[in-house]
N, C-alpha and C positions, 0 to 999 in steps of 0.2 A: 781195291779189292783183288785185282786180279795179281799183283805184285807180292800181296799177303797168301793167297794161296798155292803160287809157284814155291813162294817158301817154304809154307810147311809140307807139298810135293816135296822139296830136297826135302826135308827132316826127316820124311817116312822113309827116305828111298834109302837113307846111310841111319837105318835104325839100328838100334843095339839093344836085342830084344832080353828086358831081366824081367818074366810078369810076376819075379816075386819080391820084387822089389815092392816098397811103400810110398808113395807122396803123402807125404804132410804139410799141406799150402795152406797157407795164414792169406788171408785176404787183406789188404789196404792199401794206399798212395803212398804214391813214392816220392821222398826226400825230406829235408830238414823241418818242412813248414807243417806238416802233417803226422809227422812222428809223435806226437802224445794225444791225438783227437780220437776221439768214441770211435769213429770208422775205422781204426789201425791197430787193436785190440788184436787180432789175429795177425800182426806182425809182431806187436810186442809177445806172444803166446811164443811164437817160430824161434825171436830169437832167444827168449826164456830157457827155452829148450836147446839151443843150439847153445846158451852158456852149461847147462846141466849137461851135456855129450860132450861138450868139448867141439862140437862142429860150426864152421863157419861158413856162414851164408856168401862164400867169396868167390864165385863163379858167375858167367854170366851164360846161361842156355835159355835158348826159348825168349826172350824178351823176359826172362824171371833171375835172380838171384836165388842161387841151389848151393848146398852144399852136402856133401854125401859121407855115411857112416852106419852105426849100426847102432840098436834102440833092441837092449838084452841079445838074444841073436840074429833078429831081421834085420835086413838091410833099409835102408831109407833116405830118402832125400830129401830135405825142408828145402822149401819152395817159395819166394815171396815175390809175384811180378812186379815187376816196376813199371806196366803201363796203369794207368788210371782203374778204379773198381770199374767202372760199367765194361771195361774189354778185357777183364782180367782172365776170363776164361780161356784167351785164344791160346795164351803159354801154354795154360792148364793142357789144353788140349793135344797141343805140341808134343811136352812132355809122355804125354801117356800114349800118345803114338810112336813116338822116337824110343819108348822103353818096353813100348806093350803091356803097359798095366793096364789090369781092369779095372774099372768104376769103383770097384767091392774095394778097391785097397789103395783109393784114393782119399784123403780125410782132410775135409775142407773144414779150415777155423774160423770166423766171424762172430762179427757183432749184430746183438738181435736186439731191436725196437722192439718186440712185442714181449722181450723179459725185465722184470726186475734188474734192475743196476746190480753186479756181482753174480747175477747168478748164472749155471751154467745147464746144457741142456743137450744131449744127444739124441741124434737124429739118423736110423740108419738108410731113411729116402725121403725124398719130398718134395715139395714145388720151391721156388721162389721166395715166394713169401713179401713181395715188396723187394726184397735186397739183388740191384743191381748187378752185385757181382757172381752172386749167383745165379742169378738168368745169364748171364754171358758163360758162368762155368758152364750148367745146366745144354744151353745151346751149342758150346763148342765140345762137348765129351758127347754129345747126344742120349741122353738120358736122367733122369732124376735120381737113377739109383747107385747114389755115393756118401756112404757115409759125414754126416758133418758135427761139431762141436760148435754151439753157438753160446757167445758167450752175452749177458744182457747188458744193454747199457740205458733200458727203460724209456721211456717216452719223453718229447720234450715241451716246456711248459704250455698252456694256452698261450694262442698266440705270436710262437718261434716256431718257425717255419725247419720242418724235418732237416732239410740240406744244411739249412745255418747250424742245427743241433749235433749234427753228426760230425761237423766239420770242426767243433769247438773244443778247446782240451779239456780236461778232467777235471772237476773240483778236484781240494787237499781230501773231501771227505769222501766222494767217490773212487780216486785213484788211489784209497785203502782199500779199499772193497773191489777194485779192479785187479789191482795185484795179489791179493788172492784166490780171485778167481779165473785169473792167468796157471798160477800154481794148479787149481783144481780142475782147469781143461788138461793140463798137460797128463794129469793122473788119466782122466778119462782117455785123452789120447794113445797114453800105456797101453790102458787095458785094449782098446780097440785092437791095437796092432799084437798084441799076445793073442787076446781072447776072438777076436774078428768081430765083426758085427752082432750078429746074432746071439752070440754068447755074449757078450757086453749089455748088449741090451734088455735083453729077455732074460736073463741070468741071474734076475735079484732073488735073493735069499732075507731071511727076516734073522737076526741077530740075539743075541741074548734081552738084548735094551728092549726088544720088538719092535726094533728098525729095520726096515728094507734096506739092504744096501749091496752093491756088486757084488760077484764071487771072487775071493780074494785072488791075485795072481802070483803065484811059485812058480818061478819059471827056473830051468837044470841047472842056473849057477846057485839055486838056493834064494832067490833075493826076492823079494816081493815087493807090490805094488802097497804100499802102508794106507789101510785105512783112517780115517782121522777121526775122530771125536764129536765134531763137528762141522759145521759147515755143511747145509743141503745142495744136493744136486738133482735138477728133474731130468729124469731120465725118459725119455721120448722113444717109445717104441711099437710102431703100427697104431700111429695115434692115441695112444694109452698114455696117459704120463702117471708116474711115480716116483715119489721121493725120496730118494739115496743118496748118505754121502757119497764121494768120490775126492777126496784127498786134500789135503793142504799137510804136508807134513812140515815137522821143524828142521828136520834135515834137507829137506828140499831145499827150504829158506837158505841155510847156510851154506851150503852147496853150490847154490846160485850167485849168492855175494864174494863167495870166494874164484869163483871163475875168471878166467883170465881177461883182462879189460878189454884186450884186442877183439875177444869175442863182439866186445856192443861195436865193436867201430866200425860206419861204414864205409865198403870196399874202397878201394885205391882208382888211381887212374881209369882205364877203358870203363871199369865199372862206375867209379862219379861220373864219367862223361856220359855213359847210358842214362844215367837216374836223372843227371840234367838235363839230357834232351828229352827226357817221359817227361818232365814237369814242367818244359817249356812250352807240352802239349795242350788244346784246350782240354779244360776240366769238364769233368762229369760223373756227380756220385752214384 
């Protein structure tokens, strides 16, 4: 403990204050054996995104995997720890003392037990909720109140034991309905970091169809956030939920397959050697 907080002492003390900077942190475990499991949905999200920007997750700060760039004109750093979910807050915490962002413009991505498989749900505060990783974010930021993007991956059968559930990779028929609704946080995500909180959330408009859905986003290059057609998203705000889409375009899709392969690859040297020594750690979901 006390080795851990001398640490992040030095992080604060050689900070590099941006508070308008953005984290965008994907929650999940780190390395090869955990990369397709219902728990890691918010790294596949991170690095989704990090193929659509052209950003690679290929630095190591904070006990996390960052890579930095800009998302229309904010700046942002996708963030994916590589210590285990139940301590994943402490980077979190790190980072946002070492950069000085606030809570408000920190956007944590995860996977939610308490949703339907595919779907997705924003949230601009809240508790826990069960999910380990964010009690550990929750306790190392000291506050509840940071926007999150939770994506479902539903409940596991009678019987399986939640840990075994989360820990296990995707059906063929789920990891269809996962990878769009990877597609449909990252819109949500968009809008977050244009619109902020508050406007993203509370911002539903009813449509010609007499659907609820986002305000659209035009931001000065002209380009917008694309509505889709379908695909629902519950939209979570001061406990209220409503049902809006939030995105899955076709160009997204293509966009993303066309991306440079190196993007999916993970990092080289010091940073395998970090991801090895986090997974040589005990576990705990």
């Amino acid at each position: 403990m006390g080795l851990g907080l001398s640490r992040a002492k030095k992080d604060d003390a050689s900070s590099q204050q941006e508070p308008d900077l953005f984290l965008l942190v994907g929650l999940g475990n780190p390395g090869p054996r955990y990369a397709n499991t219902r728990h890691n949905v918010g790294f596949m999200t991170v690095d989704t995104l990090g193929q659509q920007t052209g950003i690679l997750t290929d630095r190591l700060q904070a006990n996390c995997q960052v890579g930095r760039g800009r998302l229309f004109d904010q700046k942002i750093l996708l963030v994916k720890p590589i210590t285990f979910m139940n301590v994943s807050g402490e980077g979190i915490g790190k980072l946002s003392r070492y950069y000085g962002v606030p809570p408000e413009r920190i956007v944590v991505i995860y996977d939610d037990l308490d949703s339907p498989s595919g779907t997705v749900r924003l949230r601009a505060k809240g508790g826990a909720g069960g999910h380990n990783g964010i009690r550990s974010t929750i306790q190392h930021l000291g506050t509840q109140e940071f926007p999150r993007v939770k994506i479902g991956i539903g409940r596991p059968p009678e019987g399986l034991p939640v840990a075994t559930y989360v820990l296990q990779d995707f059906s063929k028929l789920e990891r269809e309905k996962i990878d769009e609704a990877v597609l449909e946080a990252i819109e949500a995500v968009k809008a977050l970091v244009v619109l902020g909180s508050e406007k993203a959330l509370s911002g539903l408009r009813v449509d010609k169809e007499g659907k609820r859905v986002p305000p659209k986003v035009v931001h000065q290059n002209g380009k917008g956030i694309k509505q889709p057609k379908k695909a629902t998203t519950a939209a979570v705000a001061g406990g209220a939920e409503t049902e809006a889409p939030i995105g899955t375009a076709a160009a997204e899709k293509k966009q993303a397959a066309a991306a440079p392969a190196a993007a999916a690859k993970a990092p080289q040297s010091a940073m395998a050697a970090a991801i090895a020594a986090a997974t040589a750690a005990k576990f705990d979901t």
